[in-house]
Each structure stands twice: as C-alpha cells, then as structure tokens.
C-alpha positions as CSV (number, residue, x, y, z in Angstrom):
1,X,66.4,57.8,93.6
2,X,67.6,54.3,94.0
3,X,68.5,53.0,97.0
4,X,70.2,49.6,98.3
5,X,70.0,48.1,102.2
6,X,70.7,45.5,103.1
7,X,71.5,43.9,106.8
8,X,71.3,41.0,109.1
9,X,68.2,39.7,110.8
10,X,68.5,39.1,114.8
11,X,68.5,35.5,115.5
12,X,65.1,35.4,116.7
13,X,63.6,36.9,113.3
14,X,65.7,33.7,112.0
15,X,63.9,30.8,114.0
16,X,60.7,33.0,113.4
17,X,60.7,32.4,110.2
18,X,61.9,28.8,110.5
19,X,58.8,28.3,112.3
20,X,56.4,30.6,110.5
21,X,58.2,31.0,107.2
22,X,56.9,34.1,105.2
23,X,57.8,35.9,102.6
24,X,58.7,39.5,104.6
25,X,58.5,41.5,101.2
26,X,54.7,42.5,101.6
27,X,55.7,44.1,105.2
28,X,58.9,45.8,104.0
29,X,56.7,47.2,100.9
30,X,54.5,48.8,103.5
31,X,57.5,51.0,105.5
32,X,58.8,52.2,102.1
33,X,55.7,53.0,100.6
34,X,55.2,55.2,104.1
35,X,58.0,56.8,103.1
36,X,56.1,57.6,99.4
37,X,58.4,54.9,97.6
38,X,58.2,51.8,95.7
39,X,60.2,48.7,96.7
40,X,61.7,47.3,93.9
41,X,62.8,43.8,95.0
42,X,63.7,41.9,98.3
43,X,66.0,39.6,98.4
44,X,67.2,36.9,100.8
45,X,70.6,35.6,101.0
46,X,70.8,33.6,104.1
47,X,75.1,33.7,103.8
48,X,75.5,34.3,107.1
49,X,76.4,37.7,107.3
50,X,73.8,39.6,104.9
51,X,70.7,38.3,105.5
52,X,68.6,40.3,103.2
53,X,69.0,42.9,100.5
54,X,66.4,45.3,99.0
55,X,66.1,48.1,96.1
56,X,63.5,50.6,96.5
57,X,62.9,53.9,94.5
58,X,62.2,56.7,97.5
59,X,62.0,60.5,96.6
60,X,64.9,62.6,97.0
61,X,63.1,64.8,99.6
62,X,62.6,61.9,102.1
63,X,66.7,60.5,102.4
64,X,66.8,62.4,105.6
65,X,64.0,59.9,106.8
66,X,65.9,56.8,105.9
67,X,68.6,57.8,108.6
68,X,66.2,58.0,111.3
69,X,63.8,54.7,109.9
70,X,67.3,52.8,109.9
71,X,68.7,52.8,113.4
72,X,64.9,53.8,115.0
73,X,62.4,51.6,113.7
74,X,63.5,48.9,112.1
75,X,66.0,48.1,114.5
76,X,63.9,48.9,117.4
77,X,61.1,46.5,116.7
78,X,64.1,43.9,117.5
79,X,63.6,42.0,113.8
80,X,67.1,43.1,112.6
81,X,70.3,42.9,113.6
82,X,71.5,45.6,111.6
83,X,71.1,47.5,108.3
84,X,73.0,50.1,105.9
85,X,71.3,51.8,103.1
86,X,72.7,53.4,100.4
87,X,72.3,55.3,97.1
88,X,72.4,53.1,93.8
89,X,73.6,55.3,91.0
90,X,74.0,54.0,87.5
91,X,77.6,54.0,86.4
92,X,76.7,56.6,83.7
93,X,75.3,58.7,86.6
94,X,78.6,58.5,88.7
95,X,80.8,60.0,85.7
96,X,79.7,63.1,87.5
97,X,80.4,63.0,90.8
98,X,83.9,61.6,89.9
99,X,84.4,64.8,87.7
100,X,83.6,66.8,91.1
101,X,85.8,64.3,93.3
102,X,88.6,64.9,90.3
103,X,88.1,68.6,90.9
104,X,87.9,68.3,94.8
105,X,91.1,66.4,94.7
106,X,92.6,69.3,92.1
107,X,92.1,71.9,95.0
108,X,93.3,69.7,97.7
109,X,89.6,70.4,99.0
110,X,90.3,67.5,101.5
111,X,93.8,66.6,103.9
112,X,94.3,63.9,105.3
113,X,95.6,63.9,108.8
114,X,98.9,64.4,109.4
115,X,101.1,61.7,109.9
C-alpha cells in the first residue's frame, strides 16, 4: 500500500542542514526499507509549515508499525518537529470505500452528538 507523510523538521534539523546540506532521502530510505518497504520519492518543500513530504510503498501487514515509528522514533531522535502519514489510494480505489460510507450513512451506522 501507498502511503503519504509528511511533517515539519525541528529548527535545529533546519540550520543542520544549512550548515551540512544533505540530501536526507538515503537515510529515510533506510527506516522504510526496515519496515520491508520502498520509498518512492522525498520531497522538500521548505513553505514553512510542511517541510518534507514522502511516498513509500509499505506492506499492509506493517501499518500498525507506522503508528509507533511516527511519534517514537522519528520524533524522538529530535530531527522532526512533527509528522502525519497516511494512506494514498487511487481515486478508482476509493469508489469503494465511498460505496461502504454510502451504505454506513444508509443505516445511520454513525450519530453525531447531540446538540
């Protein structure tokens, strides 16, 4: 499965690479291929409030790890500020899950709190 993340590096990882600049893609390669993925591409923005943005292909049977890689070991080493990953789906793909969100919504499967 696809996946998208993408966050905000802590201001030290930003005058880190001022002074040292390096392309970061080689050492993000290495944590998703620990997970038995691929990256796909890295991107960096640089806008301000999304620093970088990456696609990786990761097996279906590691997404659990991703929530615990997230908030424990990326952040942790200090390097980023913070990150959100999430599942790419192509739009031919989602047709699907709106067909069950359609049927969800038929059986009032969710409420929203009383007002």
């Amino acid at each position: 499965m696809l996946w998208a993340a993408y966050g905000k590096l802590t201001p030290e990882s930003v005058k880190g690479m001022i002074t040292n600049p390096q392309n970061r893609a080689e050492a993000v390669g290495k944590l998703v291929a620990a997970l038995g993925g691929k990256m796909v591409s890295y991107h960096m923005l640089l806008n301000g409030d999304i620093d970088f943005f990456i696609i990786s292909d990761i097996p279906d049977d590691k997404i659990a790890d991703i929530a615990l890689l997230n908030p424990m070991l990326v952040r942790g080493t200090g390097g980023v500020e913070n990150i959100v990953t999430v599942p790419c789906v192509l739009a031919e793909d989602a047709v699907p899950l709106m067909e069950k969100a359609k049927e969800m919504a038929a059986a009032m499967a969710y409420k929203p709190a009383a007002q």
